[in-house]
SENUMI-911661 format. One record per residue (C-alpha): chain; y, x, z. Coordinates in nm, 3 decimals. Layout:
<rec><kette>A</kette><y>Y</y><x>X</x><z>Z</z></rec>
...
***
This chain:
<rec><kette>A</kette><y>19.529</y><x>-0.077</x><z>-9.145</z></rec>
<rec><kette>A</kette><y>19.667</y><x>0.079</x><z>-9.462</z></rec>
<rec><kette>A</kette><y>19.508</y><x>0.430</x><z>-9.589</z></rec>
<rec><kette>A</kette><y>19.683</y><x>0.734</x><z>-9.577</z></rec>
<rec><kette>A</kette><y>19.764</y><x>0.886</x><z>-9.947</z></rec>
<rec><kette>A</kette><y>19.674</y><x>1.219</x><z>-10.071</z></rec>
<rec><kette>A</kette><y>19.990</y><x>1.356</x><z>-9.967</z></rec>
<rec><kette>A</kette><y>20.000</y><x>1.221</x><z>-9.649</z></rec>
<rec><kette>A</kette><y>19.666</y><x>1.285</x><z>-9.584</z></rec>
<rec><kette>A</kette><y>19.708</y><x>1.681</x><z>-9.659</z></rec>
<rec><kette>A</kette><y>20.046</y><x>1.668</x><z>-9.437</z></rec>
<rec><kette>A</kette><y>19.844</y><x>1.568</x><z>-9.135</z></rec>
<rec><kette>A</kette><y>19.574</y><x>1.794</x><z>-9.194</z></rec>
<rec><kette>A</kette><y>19.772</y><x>2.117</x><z>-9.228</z></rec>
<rec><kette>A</kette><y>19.941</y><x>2.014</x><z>-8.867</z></rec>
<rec><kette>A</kette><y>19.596</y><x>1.966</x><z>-8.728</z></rec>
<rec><kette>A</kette><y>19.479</y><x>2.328</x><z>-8.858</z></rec>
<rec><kette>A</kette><y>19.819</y><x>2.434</x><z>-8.742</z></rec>
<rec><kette>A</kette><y>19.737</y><x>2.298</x><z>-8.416</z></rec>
<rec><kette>A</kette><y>19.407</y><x>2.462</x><z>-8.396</z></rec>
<rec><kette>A</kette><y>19.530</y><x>2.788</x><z>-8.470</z></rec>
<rec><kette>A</kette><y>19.844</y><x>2.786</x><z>-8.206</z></rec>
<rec><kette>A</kette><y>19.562</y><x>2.633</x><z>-7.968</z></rec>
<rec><kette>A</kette><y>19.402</y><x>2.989</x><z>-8.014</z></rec>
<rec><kette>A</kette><y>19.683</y><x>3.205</x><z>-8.006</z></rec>
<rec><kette>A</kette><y>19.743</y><x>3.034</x><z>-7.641</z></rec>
<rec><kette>A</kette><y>20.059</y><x>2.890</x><z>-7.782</z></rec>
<rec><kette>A</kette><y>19.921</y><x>2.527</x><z>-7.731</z></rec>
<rec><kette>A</kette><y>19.755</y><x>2.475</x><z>-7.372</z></rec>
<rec><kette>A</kette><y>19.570</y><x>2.151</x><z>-7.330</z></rec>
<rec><kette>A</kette><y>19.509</y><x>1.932</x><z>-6.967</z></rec>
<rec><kette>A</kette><y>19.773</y><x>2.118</x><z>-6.815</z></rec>
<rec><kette>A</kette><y>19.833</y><x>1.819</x><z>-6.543</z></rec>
<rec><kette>A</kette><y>20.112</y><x>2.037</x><z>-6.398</z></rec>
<rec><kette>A</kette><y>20.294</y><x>1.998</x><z>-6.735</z></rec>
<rec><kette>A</kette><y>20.190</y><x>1.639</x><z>-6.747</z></rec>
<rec><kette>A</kette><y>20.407</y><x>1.586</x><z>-6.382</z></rec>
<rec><kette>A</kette><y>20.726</y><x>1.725</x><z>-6.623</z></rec>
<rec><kette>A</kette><y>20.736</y><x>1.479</x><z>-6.821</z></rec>
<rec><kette>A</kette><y>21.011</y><x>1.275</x><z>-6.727</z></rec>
<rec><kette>A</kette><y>21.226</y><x>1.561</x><z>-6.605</z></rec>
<rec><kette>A</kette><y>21.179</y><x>1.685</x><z>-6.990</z></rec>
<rec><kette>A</kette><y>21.302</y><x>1.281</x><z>-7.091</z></rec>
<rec><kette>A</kette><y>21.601</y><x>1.319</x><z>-6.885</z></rec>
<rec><kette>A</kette><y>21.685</y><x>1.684</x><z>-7.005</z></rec>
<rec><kette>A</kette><y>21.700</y><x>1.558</x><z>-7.315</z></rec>
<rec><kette>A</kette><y>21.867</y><x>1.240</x><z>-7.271</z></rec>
<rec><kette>A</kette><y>22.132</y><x>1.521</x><z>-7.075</z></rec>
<rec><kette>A</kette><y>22.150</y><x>1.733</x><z>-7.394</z></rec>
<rec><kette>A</kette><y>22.234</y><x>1.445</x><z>-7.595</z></rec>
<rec><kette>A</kette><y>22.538</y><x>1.348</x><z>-7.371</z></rec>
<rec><kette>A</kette><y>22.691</y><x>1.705</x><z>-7.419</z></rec>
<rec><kette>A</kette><y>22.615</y><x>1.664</x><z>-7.751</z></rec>
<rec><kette>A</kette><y>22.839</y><x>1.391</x><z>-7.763</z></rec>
<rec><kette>A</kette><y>23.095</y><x>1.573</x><z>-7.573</z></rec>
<rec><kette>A</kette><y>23.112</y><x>1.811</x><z>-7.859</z></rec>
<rec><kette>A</kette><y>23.153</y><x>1.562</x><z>-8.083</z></rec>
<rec><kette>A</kette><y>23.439</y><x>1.440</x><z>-7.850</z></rec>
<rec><kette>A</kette><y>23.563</y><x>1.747</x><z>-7.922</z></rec>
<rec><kette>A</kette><y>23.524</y><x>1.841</x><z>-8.270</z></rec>
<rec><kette>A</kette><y>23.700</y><x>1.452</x><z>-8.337</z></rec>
<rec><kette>A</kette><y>24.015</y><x>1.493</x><z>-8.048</z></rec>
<rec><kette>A</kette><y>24.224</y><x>1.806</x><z>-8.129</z></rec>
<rec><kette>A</kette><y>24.436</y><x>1.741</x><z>-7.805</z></rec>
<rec><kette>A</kette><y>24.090</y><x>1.738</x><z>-7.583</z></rec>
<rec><kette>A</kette><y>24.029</y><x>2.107</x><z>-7.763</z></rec>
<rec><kette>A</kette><y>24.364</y><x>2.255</x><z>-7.705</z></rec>
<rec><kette>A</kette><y>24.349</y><x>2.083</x><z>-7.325</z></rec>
<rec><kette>A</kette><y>24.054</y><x>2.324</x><z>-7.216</z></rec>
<rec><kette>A</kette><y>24.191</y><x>2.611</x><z>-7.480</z></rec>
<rec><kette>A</kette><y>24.047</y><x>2.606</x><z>-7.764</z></rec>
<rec><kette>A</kette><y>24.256</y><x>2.658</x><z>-8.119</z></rec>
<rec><kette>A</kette><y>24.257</y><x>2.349</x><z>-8.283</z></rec>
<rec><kette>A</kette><y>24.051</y><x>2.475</x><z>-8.575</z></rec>
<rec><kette>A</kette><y>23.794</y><x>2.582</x><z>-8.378</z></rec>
<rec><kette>A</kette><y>23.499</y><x>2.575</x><z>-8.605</z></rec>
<rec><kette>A</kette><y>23.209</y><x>2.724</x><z>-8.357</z></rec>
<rec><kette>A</kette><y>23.211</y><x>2.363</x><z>-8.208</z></rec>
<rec><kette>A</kette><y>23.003</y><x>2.244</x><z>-8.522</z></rec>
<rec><kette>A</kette><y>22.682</y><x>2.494</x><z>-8.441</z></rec>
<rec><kette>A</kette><y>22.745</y><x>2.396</x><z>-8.118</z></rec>
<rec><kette>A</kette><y>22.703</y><x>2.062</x><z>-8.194</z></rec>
<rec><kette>A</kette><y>22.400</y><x>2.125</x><z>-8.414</z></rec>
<rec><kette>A</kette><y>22.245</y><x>2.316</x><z>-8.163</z></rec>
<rec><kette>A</kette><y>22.257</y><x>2.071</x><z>-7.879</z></rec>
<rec><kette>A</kette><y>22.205</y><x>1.818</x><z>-8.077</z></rec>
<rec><kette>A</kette><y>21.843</y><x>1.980</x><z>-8.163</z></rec>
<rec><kette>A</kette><y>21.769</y><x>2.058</x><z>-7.858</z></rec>
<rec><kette>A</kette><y>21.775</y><x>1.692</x><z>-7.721</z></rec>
<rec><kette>A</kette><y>21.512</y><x>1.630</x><z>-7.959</z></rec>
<rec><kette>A</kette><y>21.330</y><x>1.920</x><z>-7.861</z></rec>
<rec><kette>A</kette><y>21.334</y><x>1.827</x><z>-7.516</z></rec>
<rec><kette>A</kette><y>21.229</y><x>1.468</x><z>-7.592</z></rec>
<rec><kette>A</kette><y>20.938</y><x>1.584</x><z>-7.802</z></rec>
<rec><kette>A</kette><y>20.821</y><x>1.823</x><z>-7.516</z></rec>
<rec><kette>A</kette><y>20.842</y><x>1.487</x><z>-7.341</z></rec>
<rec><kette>A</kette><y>20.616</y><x>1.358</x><z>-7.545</z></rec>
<rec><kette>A</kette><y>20.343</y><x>1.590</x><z>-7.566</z></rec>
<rec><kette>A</kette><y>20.374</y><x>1.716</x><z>-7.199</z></rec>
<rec><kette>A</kette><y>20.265</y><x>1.295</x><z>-7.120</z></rec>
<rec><kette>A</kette><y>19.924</y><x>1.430</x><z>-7.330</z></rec>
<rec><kette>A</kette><y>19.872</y><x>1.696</x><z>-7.110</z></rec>
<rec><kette>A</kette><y>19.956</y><x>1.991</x><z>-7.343</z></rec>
<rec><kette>A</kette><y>20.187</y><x>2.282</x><z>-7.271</z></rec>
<rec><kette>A</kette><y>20.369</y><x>2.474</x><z>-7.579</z></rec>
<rec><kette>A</kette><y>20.490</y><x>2.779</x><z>-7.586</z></rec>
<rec><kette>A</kette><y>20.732</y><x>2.759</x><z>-7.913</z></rec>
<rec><kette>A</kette><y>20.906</y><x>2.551</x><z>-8.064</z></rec>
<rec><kette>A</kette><y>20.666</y><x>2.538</x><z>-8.361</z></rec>
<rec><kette>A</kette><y>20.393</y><x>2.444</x><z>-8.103</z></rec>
<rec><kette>A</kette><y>20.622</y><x>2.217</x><z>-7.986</z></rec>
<rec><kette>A</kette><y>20.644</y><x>2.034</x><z>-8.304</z></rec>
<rec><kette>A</kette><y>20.294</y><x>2.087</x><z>-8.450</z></rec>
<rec><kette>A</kette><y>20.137</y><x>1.919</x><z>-8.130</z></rec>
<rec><kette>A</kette><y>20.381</y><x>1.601</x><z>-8.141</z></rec>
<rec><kette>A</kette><y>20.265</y><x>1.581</x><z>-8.480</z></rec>
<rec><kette>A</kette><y>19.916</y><x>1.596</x><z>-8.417</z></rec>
<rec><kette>A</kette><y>19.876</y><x>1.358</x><z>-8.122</z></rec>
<rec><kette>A</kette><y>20.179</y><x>1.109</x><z>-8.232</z></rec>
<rec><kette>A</kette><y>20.113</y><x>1.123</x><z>-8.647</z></rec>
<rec><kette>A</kette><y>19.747</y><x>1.173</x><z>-8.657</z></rec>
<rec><kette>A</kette><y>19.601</y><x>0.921</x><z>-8.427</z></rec>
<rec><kette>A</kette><y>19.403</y><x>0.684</x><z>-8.608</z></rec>
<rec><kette>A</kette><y>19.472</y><x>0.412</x><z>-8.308</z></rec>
<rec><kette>A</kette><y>19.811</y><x>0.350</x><z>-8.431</z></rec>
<rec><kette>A</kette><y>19.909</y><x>0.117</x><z>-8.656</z></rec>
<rec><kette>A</kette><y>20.003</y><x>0.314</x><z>-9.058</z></rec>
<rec><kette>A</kette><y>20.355</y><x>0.217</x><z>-9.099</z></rec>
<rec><kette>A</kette><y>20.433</y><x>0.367</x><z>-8.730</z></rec>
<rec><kette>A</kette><y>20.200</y><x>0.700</x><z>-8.882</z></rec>
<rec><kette>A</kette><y>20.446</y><x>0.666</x><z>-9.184</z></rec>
<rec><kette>A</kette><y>20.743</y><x>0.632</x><z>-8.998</z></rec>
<rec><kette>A</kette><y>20.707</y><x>0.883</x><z>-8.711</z></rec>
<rec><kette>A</kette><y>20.590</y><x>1.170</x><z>-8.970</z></rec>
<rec><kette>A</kette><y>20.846</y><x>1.087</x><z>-9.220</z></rec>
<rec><kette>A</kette><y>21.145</y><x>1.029</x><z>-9.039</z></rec>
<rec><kette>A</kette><y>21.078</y><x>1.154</x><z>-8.672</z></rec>
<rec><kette>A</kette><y>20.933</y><x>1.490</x><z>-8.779</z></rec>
<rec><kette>A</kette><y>21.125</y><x>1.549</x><z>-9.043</z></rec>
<rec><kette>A</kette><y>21.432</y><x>1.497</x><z>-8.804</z></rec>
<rec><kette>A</kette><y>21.283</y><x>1.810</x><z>-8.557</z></rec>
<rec><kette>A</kette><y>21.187</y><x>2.022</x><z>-8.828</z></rec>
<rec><kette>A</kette><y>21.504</y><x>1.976</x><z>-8.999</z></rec>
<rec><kette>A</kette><y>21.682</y><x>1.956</x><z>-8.647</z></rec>
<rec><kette>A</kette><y>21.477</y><x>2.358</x><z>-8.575</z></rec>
<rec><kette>A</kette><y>21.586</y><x>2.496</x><z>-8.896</z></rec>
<rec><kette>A</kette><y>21.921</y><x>2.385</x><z>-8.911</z></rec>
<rec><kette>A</kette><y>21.977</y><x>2.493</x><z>-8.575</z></rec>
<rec><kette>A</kette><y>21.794</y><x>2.832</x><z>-8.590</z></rec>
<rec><kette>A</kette><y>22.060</y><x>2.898</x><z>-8.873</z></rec>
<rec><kette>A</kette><y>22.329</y><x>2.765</x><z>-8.662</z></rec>
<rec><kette>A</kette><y>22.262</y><x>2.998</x><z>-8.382</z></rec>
<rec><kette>A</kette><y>22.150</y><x>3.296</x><z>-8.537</z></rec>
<rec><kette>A</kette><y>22.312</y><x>3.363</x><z>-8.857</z></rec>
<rec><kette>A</kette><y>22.630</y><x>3.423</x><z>-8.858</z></rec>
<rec><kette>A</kette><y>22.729</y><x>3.400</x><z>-9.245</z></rec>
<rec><kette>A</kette><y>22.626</y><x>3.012</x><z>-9.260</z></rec>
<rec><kette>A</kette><y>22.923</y><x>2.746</x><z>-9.116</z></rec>
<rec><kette>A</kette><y>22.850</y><x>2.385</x><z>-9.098</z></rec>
<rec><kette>A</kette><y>23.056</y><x>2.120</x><z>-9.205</z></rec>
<rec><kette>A</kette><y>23.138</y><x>1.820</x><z>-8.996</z></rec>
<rec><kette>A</kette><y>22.913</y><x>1.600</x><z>-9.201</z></rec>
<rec><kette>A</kette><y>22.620</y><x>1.870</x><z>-9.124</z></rec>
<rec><kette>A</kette><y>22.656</y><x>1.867</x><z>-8.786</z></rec>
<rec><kette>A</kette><y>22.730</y><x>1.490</x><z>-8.795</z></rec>
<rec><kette>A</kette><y>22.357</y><x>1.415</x><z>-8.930</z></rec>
<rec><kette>A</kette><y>22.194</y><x>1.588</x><z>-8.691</z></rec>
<rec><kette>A</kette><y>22.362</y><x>1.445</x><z>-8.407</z></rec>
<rec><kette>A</kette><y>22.262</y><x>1.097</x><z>-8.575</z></rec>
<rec><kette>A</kette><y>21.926</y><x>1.225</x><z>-8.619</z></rec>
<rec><kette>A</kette><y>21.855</y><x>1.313</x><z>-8.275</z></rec>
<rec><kette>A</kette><y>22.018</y><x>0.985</x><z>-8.173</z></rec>
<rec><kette>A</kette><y>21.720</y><x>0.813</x><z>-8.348</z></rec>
<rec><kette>A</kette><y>21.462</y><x>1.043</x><z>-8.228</z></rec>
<rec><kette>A</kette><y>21.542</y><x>1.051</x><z>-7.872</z></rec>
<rec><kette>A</kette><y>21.560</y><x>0.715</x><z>-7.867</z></rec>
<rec><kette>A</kette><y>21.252</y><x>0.693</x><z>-8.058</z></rec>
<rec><kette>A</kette><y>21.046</y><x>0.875</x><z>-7.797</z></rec>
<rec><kette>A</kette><y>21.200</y><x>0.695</x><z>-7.532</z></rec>
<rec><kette>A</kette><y>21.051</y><x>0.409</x><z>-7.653</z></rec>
<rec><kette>A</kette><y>20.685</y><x>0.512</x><z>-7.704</z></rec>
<rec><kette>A</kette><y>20.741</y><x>0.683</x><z>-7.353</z></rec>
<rec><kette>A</kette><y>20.801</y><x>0.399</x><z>-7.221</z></rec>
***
């Protein structure tokens, strides 16, 4: 097994003591077996969200399928839309994830900081999965959040198609991502 780096290193930590601090506000709750039973449901919610999402984008790309259910055909809101679904499948599929350990979050940010701490941090798993799952997989939610906290709740910012587009792609790979180690 390969060593963490410095950076790395200090990444993981700072989710840990994030973890420990959300575990004390009550934002994290661990052995929660009832969330544990959710787990799947969560899975398929998010494998749901995902399908929408690419509804949207079967919208956004098919000006005839907008104007059929009466939309204008420049219709921008479908891009935050689309960015907001599309994070939300990931969501879900994290919650997934961390509802298998037993844990219950309250936030999003819980949400996030305890898939990082039991799927990034545990020294069981092999370094290049570490590497990959906090440098593409967690960037991809925490990108995914921001972007789609902007999307939803500020109404100066639009997104482009190629905005929206990434994140859809994103959560493609991260769904299918923990799907996999669900599995």
């Amino acid at each position: 097994m390969r060593y963490l780096n410095k950076e790395n290193s200090a990444k993981l930590k700072a989710y840990s003591d994030e973890y420990k601090r959300l575990k004390e506000a009550k934002e994290i709750i661990e052995n929660s077996f009832e969330e544990s039973r959710k787990s799947d449901k969560y899975l398929q919610r998010s494998k749901d969200d995902y399908l929408l999402a690419r509804a949207v984008k079967n919208l956004i790309e098919n000006p005839e399928l907008k104007l059929g259910i009466g939309l204008p055909e420049n219709y921008k809101n479908l891009y935050h839309w689309f960015i907001i679904i599309s994070y939300y499948s990931m969501y879900h599929a994290a919650t997934a994830a961390i509802a298998k350990k037993k844990i219950k979050c309250t936030s999003h940010i819980a949400t996030i900081t305890s898939l990082a701490k039991h799927y990034a941090t545990d020294e069981e798993l092999e370094f290049d999965f570490v590497k990959t799952l906090k440098h593409v997989y967690i960037n991809y939610i925490e990108g995914g959040r921001e972007t789609r906290k902007h999307a939803q709740y500020d109404v100066n910012v639009e997104y482009s198609e190629q905005e929206s587009y990434q994140i859809f792609e994103d959560a493609g790979k991260f769904v299918k991502r923990i799907q996999q180690i669900l599995a």
